[in-house]
C-alpha positions as CSV (number, residue, x, y, z in Angstrom):
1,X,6.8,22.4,-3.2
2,X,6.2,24.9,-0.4
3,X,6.0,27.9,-3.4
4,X,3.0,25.3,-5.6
5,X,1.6,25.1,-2.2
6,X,1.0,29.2,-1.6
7,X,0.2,29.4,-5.5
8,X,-3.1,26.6,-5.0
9,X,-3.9,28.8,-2.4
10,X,-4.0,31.8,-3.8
11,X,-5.5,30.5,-6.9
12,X,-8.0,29.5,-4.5
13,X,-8.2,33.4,-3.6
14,X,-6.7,32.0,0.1
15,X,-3.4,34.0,0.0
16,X,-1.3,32.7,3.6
17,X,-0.1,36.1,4.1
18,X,-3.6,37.5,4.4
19,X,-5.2,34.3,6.7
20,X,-2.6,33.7,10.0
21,X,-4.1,30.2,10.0
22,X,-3.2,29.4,6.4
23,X,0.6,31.1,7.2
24,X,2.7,27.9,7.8
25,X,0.5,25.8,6.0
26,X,2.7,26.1,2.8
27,X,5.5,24.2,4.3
28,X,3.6,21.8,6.4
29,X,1.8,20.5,3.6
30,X,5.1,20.1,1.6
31,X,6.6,18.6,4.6
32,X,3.4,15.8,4.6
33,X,4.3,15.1,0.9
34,X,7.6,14.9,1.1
35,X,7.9,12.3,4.0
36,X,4.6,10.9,4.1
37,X,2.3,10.4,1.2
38,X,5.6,10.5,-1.5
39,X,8.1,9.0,0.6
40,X,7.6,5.4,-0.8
41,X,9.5,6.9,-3.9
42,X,12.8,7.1,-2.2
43,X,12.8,3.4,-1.0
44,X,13.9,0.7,-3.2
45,X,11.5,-2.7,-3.3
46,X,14.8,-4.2,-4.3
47,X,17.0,-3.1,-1.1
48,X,13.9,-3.5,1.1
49,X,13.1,-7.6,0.2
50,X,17.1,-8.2,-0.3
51,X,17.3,-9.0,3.7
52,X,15.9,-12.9,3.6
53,X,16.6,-16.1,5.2
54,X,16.5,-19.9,3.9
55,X,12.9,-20.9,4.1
56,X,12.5,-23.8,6.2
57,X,12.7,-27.3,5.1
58,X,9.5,-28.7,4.8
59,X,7.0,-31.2,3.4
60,X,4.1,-29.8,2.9
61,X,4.0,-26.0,1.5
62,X,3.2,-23.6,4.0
63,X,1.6,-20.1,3.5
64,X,3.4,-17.0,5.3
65,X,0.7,-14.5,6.4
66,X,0.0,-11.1,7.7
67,X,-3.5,-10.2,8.3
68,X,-5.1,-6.8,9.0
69,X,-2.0,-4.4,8.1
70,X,-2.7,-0.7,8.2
71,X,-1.9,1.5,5.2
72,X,-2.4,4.2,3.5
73,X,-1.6,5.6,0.3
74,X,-2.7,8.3,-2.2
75,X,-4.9,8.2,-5.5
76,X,-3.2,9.8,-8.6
77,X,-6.2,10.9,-10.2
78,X,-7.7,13.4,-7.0
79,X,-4.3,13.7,-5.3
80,X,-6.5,12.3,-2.0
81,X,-5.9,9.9,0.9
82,X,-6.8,6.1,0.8
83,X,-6.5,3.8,3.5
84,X,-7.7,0.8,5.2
85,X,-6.4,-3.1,5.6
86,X,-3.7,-4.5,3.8
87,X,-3.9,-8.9,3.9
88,X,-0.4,-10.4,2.7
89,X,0.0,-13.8,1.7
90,X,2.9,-16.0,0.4
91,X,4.1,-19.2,-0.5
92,X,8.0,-19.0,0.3
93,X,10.4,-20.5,-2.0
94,X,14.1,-21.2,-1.0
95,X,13.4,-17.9,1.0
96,X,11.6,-15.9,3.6
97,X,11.5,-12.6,4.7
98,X,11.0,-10.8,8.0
99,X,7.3,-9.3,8.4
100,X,8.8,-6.4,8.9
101,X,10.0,-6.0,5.4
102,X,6.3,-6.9,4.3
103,X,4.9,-3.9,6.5
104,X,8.6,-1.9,4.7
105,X,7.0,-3.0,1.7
106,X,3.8,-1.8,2.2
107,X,5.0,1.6,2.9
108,X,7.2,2.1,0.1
109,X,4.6,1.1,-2.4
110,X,1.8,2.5,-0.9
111,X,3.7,5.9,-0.2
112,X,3.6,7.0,-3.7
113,X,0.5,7.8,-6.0
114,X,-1.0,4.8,-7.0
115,X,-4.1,3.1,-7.9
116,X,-5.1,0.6,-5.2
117,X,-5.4,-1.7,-7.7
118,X,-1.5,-1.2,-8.8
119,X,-1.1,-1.4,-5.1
120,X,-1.8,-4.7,-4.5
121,X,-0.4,-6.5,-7.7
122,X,2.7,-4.4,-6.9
123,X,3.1,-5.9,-3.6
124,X,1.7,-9.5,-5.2
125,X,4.8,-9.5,-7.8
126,X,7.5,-8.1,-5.7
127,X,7.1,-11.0,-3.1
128,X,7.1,-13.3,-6.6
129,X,9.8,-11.5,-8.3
130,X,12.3,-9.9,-5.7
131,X,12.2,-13.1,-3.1
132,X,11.4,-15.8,-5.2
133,X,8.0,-16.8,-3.4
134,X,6.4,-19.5,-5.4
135,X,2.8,-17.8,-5.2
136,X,1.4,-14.4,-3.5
137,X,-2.2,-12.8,-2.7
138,X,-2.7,-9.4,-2.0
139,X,-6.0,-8.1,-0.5
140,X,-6.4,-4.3,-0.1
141,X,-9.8,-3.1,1.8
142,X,-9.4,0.5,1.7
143,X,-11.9,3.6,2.2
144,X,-11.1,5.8,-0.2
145,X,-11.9,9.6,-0.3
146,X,-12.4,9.6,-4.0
147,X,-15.7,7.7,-3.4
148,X,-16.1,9.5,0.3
149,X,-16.0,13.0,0.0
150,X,-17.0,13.6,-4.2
151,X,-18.4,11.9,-7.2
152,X,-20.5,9.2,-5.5
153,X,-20.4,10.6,-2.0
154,X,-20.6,7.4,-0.2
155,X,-18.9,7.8,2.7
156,X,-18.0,4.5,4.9
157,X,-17.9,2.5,1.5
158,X,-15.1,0.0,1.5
159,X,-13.4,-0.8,-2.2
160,X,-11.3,-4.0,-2.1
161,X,-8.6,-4.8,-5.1
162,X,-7.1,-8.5,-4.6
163,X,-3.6,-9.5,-6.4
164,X,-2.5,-13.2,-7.2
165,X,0.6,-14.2,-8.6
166,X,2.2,-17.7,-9.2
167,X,0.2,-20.5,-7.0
168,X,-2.0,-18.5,-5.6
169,X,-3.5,-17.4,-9.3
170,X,-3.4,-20.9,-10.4
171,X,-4.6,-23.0,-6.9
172,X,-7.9,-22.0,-5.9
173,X,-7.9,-24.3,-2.6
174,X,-4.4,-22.0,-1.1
175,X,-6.6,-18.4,-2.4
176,X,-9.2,-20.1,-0.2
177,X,-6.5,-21.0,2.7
178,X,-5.5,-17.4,2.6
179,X,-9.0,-15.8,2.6
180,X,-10.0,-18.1,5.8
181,X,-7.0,-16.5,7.8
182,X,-8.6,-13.4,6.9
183,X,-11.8,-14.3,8.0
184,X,-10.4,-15.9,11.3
185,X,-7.8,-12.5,11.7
């Protein structure tokens, strides 16, 4: 990755060996890639949501939520940065998780090069699918640099992709529980 990294920058007429500031750039930027924006690739949704614990016995159905999660993740069309707030919601089945394996979730997903879109259904149907939740929402408020720094050139702009699976797609009343804790978070 280090070499591709020297190549764009001397295809950019920006060869490291001839600009001492641009000399370990090569490798640092791989080293970002690697671990940071493509890391999510080496985690398994599976292995991450497989830690749960019985759901509490209960009456009524109540909604597991995190509000106002930092993220950050990477478009695939213009290889650049996204980030913003990430709002998790779920209605546990026989199971729950730790909120740390949300925020482990999060990262694995959003680590990789995808849509923020993607992101959020991703995260919707993993909750659904891997832990047996019996509805999720998914609320991404991001700034991304797509719209920031070309194209449009709206800087500041937020863009916000929302994901509903199971209850949550079918009961508008618990979409509306879920976007109050927003509101109140």
């Amino acid at each position: 990755m280090a070499e591709a990294i020297r190549g764009f920058l001397c295809a950019a007429g920006l060869d490291p060996a001839a600009h001492p500031e641009l000399a370990s750039t090569p490798e640092l930027v791989a080293r970002a890639w690697a671990e940071e924006f493509l890391g999510g690739y080496g985690d398994d949704p599976r292995r991450i949501l497989s830690e749960r614990m019985s759901a509490p016995r209960s009456s009524a159905p109540q909604m597991v939520a995190l509000i106002g999660l930092s993220f950050q993740s990477t478009c695939p069309h213009h290889l650049l940065p996204y980030g913003g707030v990430a709002h998790v919601a779920y209605l546990p089945g026989r199971f729950v998780v730790g909120f740390g394996q949300i925020v482990k979730l999060l990262d694995c997903l959003g680590h990789r090069l995808i849509l923020q879109e993607d992101l959020a259904r991703q995260i919707a149907d993993a909750l659904v699918e891997l832990v047996g939740a019996r509805g999720a929402g998914v609320v991404l408020e991001a700034q991304q640099s797509c719209l920031a720094l070309r194209g449009g050139r709206r800087p500041g702009s937020c863009a916000v992709a929302e994901a509903w699976a199971g209850a949550f797609e079918r009961d508008s009343e618990l979409r509306e529980r879920f976007l109050a804790a927003m509101r109140r978070g």
